[in-house]
matplotlib code that plots the C-alpha trace (Angstrom):
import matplotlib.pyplot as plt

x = [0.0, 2.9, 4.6, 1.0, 1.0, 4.8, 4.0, 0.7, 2.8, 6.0, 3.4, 2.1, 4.8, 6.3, 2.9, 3.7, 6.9, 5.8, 2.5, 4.7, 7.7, 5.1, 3.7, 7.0, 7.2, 3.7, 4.7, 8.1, 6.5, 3.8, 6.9, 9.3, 6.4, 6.5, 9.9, 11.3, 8.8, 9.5, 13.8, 13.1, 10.4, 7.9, 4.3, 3.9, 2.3, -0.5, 0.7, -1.0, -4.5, -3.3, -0.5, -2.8, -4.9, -2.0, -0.1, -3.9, -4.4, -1.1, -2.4, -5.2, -3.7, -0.7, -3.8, -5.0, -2.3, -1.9, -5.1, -5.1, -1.7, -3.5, -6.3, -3.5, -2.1, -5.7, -6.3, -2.7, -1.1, -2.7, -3.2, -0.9, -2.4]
y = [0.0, 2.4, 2.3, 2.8, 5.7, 6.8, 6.1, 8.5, 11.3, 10.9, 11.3, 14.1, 15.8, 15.4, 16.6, 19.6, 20.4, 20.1, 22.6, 25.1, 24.6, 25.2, 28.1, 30.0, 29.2, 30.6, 33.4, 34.1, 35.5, 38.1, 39.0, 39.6, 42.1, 44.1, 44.2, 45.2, 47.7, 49.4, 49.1, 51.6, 53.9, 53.1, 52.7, 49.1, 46.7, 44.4, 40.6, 38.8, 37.3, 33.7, 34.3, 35.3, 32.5, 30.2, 31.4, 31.6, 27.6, 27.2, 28.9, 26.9, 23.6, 24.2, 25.6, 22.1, 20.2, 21.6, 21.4, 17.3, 17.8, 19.4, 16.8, 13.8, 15.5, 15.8, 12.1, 10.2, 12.3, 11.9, 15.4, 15.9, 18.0]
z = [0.0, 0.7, -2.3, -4.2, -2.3, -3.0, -7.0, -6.4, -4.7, -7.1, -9.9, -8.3, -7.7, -11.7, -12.8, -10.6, -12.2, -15.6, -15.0, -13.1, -16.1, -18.4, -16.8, -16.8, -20.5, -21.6, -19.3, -21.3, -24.1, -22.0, -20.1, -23.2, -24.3, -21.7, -21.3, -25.1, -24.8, -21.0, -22.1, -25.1, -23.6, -26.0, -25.0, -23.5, -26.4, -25.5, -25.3, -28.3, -27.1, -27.5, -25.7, -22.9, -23.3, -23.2, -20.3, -18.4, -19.4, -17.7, -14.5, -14.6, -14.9, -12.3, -10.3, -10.3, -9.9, -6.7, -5.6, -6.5, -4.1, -1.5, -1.9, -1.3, 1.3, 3.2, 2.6, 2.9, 5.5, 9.5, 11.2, 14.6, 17.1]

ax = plt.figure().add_subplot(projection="3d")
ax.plot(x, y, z, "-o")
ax.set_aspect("equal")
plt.show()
């Protein structure tokens, strides 16, 4: 039962890094934006709309990911008071 529970959490825990990875990488572009733009005193540029979208579906994935964590943690793991 244990190391069902250690393959849950490892799995977790990959599906973590992947969702937060990949929400630094949809949030390279938005960033690169705003920053070419602020460097040269120009007036800031919207990020395209799908890069919006894409760096928001990060969010949201990473988002639950750690909720699923939290969830594991709630179940698998005794309370000490």
């Amino acid at each position: 039962m244990t190391t069902d529970i250690d393959e849950q959490w490892e799995r977790l825990c990959q599906e973590h890094d992947a969702a937060r990875d990949a929400f630094f990488n949809a949030f390279l572009p938005v960033r690169a934006s705003f920053g070419a733009a602020a460097a040269s005193g120009e007036p800031l540029p919207n990020p395209l709309f799908t890069q919006l979208q894409e760096w928001e579906a990060a969010e949201a994935a990473w988002n639950d990911v750690i909720q699923r964590m939290k969830h594991f943690v709630e179940t698998h793991v005794p309370l000490r008071k």
